[in-house]
C-alpha positions, 0 to 999 in steps of 0.5 A, a space after each residue: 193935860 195939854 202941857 204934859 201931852 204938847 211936852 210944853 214948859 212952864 217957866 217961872 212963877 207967881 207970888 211965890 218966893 223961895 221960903 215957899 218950896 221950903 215950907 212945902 218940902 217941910 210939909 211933905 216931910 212930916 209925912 201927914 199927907 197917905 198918898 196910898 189911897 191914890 196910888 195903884 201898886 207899882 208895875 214892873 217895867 217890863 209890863 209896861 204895856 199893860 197900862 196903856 188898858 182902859 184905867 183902873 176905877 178910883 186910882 189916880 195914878 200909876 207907878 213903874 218900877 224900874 
């Protein structure tokens, strides 16, 4: 949350090498992972201010459409 909300960057990383983003690219492209569950239905843009409200019980995340 502080690196999100203070907008800080984060460069670089640790242990990883390049095959690792391959194989997690890979992962996620078997499609083995329901995101669903987590995601709330898309809001339009122009309700945008409608989830600056409390949030929703059990949904972790929100999209917008454009």
């Amino acid at each position: 949350e502080k690196v999100v909300r203070g907008w800080q960057t984060i460069r670089g990383v640790h242990n990883y090498e390049p095959r690792h983003l391959a194989q997690a690219i890979e992962f996620l492209a078997q499609g083995s992972v329901d995101f669903r569950p987590l995601l709330a239905e898309p809001v339009p843009l122009a309700d945008l201010s409608s989830l600056f409200g409390p949030p929703s019980p059990g949904v972790l995340r929100r999209t917008v459409v454009p």
